[in-house]
N, C-alpha and C positions, 0 to 999 in steps of 0.2 A: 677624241673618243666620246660617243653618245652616251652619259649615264644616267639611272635609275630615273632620276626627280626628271631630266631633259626628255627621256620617253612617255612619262605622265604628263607634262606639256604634250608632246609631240600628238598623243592620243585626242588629247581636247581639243586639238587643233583640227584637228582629222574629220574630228562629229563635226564641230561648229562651224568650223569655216572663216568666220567671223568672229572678232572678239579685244576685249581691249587686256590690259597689263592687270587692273585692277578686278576683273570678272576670274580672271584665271586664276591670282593669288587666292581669291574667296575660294572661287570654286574647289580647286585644287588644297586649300589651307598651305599657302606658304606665301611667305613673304614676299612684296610687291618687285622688292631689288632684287630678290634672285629669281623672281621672275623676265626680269627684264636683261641678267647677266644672262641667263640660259638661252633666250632667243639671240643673243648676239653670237654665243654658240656654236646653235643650232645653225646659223646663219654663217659662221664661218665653215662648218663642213658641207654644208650643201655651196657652197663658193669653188670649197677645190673641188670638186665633183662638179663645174660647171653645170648646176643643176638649179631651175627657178629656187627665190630667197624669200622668205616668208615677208609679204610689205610692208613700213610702217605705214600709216596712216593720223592724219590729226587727229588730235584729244586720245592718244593714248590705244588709239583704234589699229589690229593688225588684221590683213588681211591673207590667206593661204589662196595663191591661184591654183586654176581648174589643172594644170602643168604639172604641179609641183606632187611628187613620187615620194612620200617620205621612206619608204623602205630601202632607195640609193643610200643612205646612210647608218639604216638599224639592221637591214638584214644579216644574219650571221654576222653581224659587228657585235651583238649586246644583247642582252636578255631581254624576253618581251615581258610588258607589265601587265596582269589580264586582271579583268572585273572578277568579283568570287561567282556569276552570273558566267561569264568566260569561260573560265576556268571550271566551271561543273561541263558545261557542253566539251570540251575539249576531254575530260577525262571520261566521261560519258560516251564520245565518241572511239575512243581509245578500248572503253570497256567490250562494248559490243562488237567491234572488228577488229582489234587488236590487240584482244587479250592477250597474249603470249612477251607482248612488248610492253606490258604496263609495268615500269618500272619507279617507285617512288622516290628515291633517290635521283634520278633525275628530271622526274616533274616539279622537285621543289628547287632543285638548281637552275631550270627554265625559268619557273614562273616568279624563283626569289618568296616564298613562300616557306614555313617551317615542315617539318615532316609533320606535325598533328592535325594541320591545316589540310593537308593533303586526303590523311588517313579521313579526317572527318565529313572531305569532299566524297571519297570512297564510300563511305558510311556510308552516307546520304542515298548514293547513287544505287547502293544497292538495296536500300529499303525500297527505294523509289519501281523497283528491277521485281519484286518479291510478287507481286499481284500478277505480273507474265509469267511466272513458275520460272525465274531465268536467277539464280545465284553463284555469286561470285566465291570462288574457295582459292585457297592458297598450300602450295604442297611442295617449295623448293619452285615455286614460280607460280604466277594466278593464271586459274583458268574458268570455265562457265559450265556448269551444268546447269540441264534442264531443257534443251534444246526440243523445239516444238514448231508448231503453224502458231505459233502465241511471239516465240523469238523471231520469225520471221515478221511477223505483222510491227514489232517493236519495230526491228533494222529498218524495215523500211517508213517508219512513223518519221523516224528519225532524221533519215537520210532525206527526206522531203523536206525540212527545215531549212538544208542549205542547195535545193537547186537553185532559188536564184541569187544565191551568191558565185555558184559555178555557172551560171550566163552571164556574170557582169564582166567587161572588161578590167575595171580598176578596182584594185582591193585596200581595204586599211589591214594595217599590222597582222588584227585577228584571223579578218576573213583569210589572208594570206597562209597563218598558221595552220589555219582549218584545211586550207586545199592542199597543205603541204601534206598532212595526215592521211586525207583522203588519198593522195597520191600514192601513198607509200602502201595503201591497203590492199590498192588495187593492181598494185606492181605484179607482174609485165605487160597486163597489161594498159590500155594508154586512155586514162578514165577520158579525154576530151575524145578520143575516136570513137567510144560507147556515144555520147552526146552529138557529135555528127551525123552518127549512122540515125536515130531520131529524129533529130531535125531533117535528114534528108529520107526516111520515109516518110516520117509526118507531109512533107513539100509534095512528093511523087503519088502519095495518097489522098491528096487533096484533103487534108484533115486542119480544121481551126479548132481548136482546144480550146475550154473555157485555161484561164492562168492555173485556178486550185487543182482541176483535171489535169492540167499537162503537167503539173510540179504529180500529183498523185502517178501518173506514168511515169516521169523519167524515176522518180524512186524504187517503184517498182523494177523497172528494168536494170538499175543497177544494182536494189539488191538481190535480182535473180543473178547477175553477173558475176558478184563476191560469190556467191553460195556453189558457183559452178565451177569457180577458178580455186577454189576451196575445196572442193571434191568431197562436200556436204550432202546431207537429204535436204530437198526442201519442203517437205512435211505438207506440201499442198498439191491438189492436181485439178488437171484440164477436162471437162467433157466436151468439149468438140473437137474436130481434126482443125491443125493449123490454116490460118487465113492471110497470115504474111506471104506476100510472092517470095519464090525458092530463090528467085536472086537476090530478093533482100534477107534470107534469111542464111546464105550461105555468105554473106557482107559481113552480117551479125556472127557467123563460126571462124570469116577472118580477122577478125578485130580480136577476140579471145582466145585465139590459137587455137580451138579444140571445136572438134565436129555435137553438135547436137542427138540426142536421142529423141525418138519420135515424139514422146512424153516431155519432155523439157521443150519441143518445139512448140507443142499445143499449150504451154504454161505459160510461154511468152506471147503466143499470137491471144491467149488470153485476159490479156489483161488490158486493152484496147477495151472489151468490153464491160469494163466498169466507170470509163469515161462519160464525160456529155461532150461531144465533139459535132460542130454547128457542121457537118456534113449531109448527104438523105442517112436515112435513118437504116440502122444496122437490122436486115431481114430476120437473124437469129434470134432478135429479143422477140419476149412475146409482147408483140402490139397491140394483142387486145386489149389482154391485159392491162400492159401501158396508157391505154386512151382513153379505159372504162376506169380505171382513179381518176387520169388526171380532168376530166369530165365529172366527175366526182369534187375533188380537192375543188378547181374550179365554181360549181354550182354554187357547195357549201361556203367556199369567203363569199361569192352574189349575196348569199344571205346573210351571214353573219355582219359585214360592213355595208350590206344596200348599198354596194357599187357595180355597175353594168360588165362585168371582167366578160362575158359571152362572145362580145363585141371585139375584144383587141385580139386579134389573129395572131397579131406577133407573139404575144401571153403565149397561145392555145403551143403554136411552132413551139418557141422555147422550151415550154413545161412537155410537152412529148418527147423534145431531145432530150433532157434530162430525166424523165420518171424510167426508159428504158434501162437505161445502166443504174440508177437508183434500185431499180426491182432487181438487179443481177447481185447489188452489194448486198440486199435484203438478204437475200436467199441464200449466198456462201458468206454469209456473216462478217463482211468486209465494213468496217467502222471508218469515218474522219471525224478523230478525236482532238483537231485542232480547234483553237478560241477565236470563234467566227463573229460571235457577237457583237463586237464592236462595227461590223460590216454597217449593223442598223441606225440609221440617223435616231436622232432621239426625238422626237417630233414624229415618229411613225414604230414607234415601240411598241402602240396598242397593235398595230396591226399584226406584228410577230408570234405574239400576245393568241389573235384572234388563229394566227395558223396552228400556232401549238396547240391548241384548242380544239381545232379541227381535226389536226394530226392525229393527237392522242385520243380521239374517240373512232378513229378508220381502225376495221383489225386488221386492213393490208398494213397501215404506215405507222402503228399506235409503238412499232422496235425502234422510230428511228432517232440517233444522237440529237443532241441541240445542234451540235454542226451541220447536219443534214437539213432540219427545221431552219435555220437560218438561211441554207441558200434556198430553200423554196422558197422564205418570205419574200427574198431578193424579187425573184420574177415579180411575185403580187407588187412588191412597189413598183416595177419602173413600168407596170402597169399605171397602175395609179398617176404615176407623175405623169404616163403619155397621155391621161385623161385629163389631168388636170391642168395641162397644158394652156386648153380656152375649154374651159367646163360649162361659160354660158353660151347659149345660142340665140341671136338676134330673133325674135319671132315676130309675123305680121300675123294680126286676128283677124279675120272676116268670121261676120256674123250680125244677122239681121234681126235678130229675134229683140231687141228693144236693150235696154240699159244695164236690167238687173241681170238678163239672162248674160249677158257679155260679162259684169261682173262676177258674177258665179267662176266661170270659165277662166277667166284670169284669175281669180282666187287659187284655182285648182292648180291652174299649171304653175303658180308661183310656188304655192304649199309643196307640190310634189316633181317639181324639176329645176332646175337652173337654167334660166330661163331672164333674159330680157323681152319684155312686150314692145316692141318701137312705135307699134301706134293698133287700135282697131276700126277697122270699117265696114262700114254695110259691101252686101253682093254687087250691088249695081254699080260703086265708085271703082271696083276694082281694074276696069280698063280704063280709066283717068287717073288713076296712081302712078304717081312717077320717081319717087322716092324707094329706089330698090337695090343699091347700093350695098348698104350692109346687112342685110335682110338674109338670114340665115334658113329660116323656113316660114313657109306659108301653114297656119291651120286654121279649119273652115269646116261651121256645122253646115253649110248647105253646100248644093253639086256645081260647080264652077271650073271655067279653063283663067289660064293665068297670060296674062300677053307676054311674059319674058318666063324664060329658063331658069327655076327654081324648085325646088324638094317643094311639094305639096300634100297634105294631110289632112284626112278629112274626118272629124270625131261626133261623137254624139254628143250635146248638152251636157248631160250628163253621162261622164266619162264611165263605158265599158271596160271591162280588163281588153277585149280587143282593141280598144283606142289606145290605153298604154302600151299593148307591147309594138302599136302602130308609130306610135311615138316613140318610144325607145330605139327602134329599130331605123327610125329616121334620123336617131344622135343625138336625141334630147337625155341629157346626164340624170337621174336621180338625184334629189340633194339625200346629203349623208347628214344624217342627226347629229352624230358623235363632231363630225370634223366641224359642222356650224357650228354646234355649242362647244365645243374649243378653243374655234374662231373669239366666237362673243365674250369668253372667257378674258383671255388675251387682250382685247381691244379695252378689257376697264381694269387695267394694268394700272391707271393714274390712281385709283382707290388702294384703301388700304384693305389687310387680308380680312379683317372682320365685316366692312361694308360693300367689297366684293362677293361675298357669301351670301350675304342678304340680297343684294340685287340678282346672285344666280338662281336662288331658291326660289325669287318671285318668278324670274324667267323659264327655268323649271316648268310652276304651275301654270302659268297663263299660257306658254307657249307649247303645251305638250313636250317638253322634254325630261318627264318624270322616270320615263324607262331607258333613259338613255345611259347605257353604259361609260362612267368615266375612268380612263383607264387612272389606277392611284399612284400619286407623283407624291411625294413625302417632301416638302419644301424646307420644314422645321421640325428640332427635336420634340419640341411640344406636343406635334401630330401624332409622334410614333412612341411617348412615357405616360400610359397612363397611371396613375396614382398607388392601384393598387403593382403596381410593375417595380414600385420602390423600395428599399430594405435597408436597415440597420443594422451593424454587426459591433460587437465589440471588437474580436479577434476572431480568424481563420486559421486555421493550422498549416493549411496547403494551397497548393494555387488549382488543384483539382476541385476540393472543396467549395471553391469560391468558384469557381466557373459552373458547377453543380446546383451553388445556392442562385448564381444569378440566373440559368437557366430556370429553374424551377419558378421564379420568379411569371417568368414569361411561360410555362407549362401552366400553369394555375388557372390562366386564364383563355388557356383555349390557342394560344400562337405559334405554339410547337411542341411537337411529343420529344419524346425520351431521345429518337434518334437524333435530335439536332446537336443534342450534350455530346454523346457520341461523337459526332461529325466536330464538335469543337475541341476536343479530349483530339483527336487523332489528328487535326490540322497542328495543333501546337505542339504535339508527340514531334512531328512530322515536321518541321518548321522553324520550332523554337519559339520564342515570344516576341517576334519582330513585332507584334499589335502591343507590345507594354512599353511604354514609356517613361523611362525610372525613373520615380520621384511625382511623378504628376498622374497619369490615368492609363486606365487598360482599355481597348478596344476589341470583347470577344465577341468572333465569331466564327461560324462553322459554313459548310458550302451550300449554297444558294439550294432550294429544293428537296434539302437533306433534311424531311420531316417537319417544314416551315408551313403552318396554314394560313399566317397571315404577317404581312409585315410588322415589327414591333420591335419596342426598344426597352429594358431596365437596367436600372442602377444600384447597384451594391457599395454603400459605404462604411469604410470601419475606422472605428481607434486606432487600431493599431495594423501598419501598411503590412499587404501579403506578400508576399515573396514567389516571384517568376524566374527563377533561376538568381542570376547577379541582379536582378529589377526588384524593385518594391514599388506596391502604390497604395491610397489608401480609396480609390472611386475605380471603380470596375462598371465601364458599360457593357451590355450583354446586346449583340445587334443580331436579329433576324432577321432577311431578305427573302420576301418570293422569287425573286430572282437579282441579277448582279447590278439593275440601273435604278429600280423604282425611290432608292434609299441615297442614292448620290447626292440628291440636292439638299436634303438634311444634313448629312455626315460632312456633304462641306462646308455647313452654316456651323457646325457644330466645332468644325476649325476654326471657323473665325470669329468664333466667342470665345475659344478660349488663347488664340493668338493677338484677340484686341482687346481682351476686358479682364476682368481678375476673376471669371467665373469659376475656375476651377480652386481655389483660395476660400470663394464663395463658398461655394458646395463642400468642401473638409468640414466648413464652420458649421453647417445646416443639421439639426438633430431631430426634425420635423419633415413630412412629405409635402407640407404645405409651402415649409421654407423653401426645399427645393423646388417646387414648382414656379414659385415666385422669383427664385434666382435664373430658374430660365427664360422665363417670359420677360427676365428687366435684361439680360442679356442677348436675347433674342432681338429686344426690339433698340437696345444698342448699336447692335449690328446693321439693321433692317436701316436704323437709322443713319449710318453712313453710308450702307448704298446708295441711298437716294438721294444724300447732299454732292452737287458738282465740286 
């Protein structure tokens, strides 16, 4: 029989794949032997069940093959063990489709969890639920009021979380749980023939879906499916007549048992058109409209990054497939509130940076989510990258005019393109050149034919804007300010931060990069505390108190208004005090944007430690972010000052702003200084 501690193994095993005897005891917190008795176990039930056996491997190393099924053993054998992450989605899922079934008494006999556990997952879920007008009541069984186009947009938020778990073939424990629920919601009928009939009109329709699009449809369509097999309103409706063929839509009334109303048909053939689907482009959007932003968006990064975007056609394609169903989400106020951000490598954050920028100053696009803004940024990079691919262009100079004037010319094109010169020569050697190989383009102040097949360009001495956009147009790149002085930034890595500074400042002046935008990366806490951002307290009374005084700390000075206290007051409300760490320090903050004008960091310390629910500490840092990445490489220097040094022992002691500055800076450069020892 598989018990409790054997399925917490079982689970870890699941993720990792890989793993030895002594990573599991840690990980898991149990001992190294009953670690080792349970896999023998485990390995004797998967034996009789002739079923692959988890491998041993040298030095303690076990291996799970690509074969091996652990639910042959757990399923309906044994209670499943879920994360409290799990187990909210799971009750969450339950909430929204199957209220009538949420039963606590046996969610804590499943999940082996107490009834307050439960209750307080409830809780949770439906504070989370209050901002959709959708609340959960209880009356001799629970049910949901508040039913709206607000509840519908949640179901389906929701239900898009787990399509691609319902595409994958093989499931762990959870994902299995999950589909069993989903099953039961959509009983009679057969949620994989909903998913069939999809896949085979998507195929018949010649439709390629971006992945975020096609997960944003299937959800849609099945939770048009619950809500119909439900005999619900669905509080939204269609302005066009149906565009699914009748055979497929009479496919779609055999899969659900029941015939369509003319209005439910146009609900479903409508929602194809909120997609980006790499097909020709859907005749019902407005394409003008469509093409006069995206010719817009387009233009305005040309300028804000001085990069050639004009030119990449594939850009132009893309951002057209995508701005039409974009302007249809605009206008029926359809959101994607999922966390895309992390999509952005960090080494091209300014550019994100640069669209939101853009974005929010267009009055077509200034409504739309950071989710929305992120995948436009997408296009601009792999722009980018397909530029940046060979960004220099081999060039041959001809030109006869003497020395300086040839040097002039080559000045220009080096200052203002990317650009290799391989050699210059006068007009008359040009039919005895024989060196033409790698010779990308030919440019040339006087009128000349060329003996071989090459791009030829012909410029004045002194370069007209006709000669640039003659040159642009022939694929000579623009150099980018921003991404050289990054470059250059970068390459005097071997300096330390103070004599790195000083070499950028001169570089700066001498080399015209005074107006160069650098987007802010916060490396160190030192960057982001200044002086006056510091405070002493004896005692606090409350932990509201002290999140109030340490904000105002950082209001005084200009870094954020009233609202960001707010925004931290209702994350903790909301959350509990997972940023306190009992006994040692607090990490407050509120949501990125929420009233932030500038990144910044203060510290509140007291005599006597505040009290965060069962937490006490006596250093409360207070952290504002302009957004969720600029502050990451601080915040994790600021981990490992206080997981390799006694800084935080340091700072209780410190009764002066001076002190503390000083305990940062000998901490910091603590640190600094074991990255850099091999």
């Amino acid at each position: 029989m598989v018990k409790a501690r054997m399925l917490k193994i079982i689970r870890y095993l699941e993720k990792e794949k890989i793993a030895s005897y002594r990573e599991i005891s840690e990980a898991l917190d149990l001992k190294e032997r009953s670690v080792r008795y349970d896999i023998d176990r485990i390995n004797d039930e998967l034996s009789l069940l002739h079923a692959p056996l988890i491998e041993k491997r040298p030095k303690g190393m076990l291996f799970v093959p690509d074969d091996l099924d652990f639910s042959v053993i757990v399923e309906d054998k044994a209670a499943f063990v879920f994360s409290p992450e799990e187990r909210l989605n799971i009750i969450r899922l339950i909430i929204l489709f199957d209220t009538e079934n949420l039963n606590i008494r046996k969610l804590c006999d499943k999940m082996q969890v107490s009834r307050r556990s439960i209750q307080n997952d409830i809780d949770l879920i439906q504070k989370d639920m209050e901002p959709y007008q959708l609340f959960l009541e209880y009356n001799r069984g629970f049910s949901l009021r508040g039913e709206s186009e607000l509840s519908y947009r949640t179901r389906s938020q929701e239900l898009k979380k787990y399509v691609p778990i319902l595409e994958k073939n093989r499931h762990n424990l959870y994902e299995n749980y999950v589909i069993k629920i989903l099953r039961g919601c959509f009983e009679p009928i057969h949620l994989q023939e909903i998913l069939r009939w999809i896949s085979r009109q998507s195929s018949e329709m010649d439709w390629t879906f971006s992945d975020e699009s096609y997960q944003w449809y299937v959800a849609n369509v099945l939770t048009f499916t619950w809500y119909i097999k439900n005999h619900l309103p669905l509080f939204i409706s269609a302005k066009e007549e149906a565009n699914i063929p009748k055979w497929e839509m009479e496919a779609y009334e055999s899969c659900i048992g029941q015939k369509l109303t003319p209005e439910q048909k146009r609900i479903l053939s409508g929602f194809i058109r909120y997609t980006s689907r790499y097909d020709i482009l859907d005749l019902n959007l407005d394409l003008i409209g469509a093409e006069e932003i995206t010719h817009r968006l387009i233009t305005q990064m040309e300028q804000v990054l001085d990069i050639d975007f004009s030119s990449d056609r594939i850009l132009w394609k893309g951002l057209l497939n995508h701005m039409g169903p974009l302007i249809e989400r605009v206008r029926d106020h359809i959101q994607l509130n999922e966390e895309a951000e992390s999509l952005i490598p960090e080494e091209y954050f300014d550019v994100y940076r640069q669209v939101r920028h853009v974005i929010q100053a267009d009055p077509h696009l200034n409504v739309l989510t950071e989710n929305e803004i992120v995948y436009l940024t997408m296009y601009f990079l792999g722009s980018i990258r397909r530029i940046e691919k060979n960004p220099y262009m081999t060039v041959l100079l001809i030109c006869g005019y003497g020395y300086g004037t040839t040097t002039l010319i080559k000045d220009t094109l080096r200052s203002k393109f990317q650009v290799h010169i391989k050699e210059s020569i006068s007009a008359y050697q040009i039919m005895n050149y024989k060196d033409w190989d790698d010779v990308d383009l030919v440019i040339t102040t006087v009128r000349t034919e060329l003996p071989v097949k090459k791009k030829l360009v012909r410029v004045n001495v002194v370069f007209t804007d006709d000669d640039y956009g003659r040159l642009r147009r022939a694929g000579l790149r623009r150099k980018n300010a921003l991404r050289n002085f990054l470059s250059i930034e970068k390459r005097l890595d071997f300096l330390d931060r103070d004599n790195r500074r000083k070499v950028m400042d001169i570089i700066k002046e001498e080399f015209g990069y005074q107006e160069v935008k650098v987007p802010e990366r916060y490396n160190h806490i030192s960057e982001m505390i200044r002086p006056e951002a510091i405070a002493f307290k004896d005692e606090i009374p409350n932990w509201k108190d002290a999140v109030s005084d340490a904000a105002r700390l950082l209001e005084a000075q200009g870094s954020i208004t009233r609202e960001y206290y707010n925004s931290m007051i209702e994350t903790m409300e909301c959350r509990g005090f997972y940023a306190v760490t009992d006994g040692q320090f607090a990490l407050l903050h509120g949501s990125a944007n929420a009233g932030v004008m500038e990144s910044a960091m203060s510290l509140l310390i007291t005599k006597e430690p505040v009290r965060f629910g069962d937490k006490k500490t006596n250093l409360m840092f207070c952290l504002a972010s302009r957004d969720k990445k600029e502050h990451i490489p601080a915040v994790a220097r600021l981990m490992r000052m206080i997981s390799m040094t006694d800084f935080l022992e340091k700072l209780k002691k410190c009764t002066t702003t001076e002190q503390v500055l000083n305990v940062i800076e000998e901490s910091e450069r603590t640190v600094e200084h074991s990255e850099t020892v091999p």
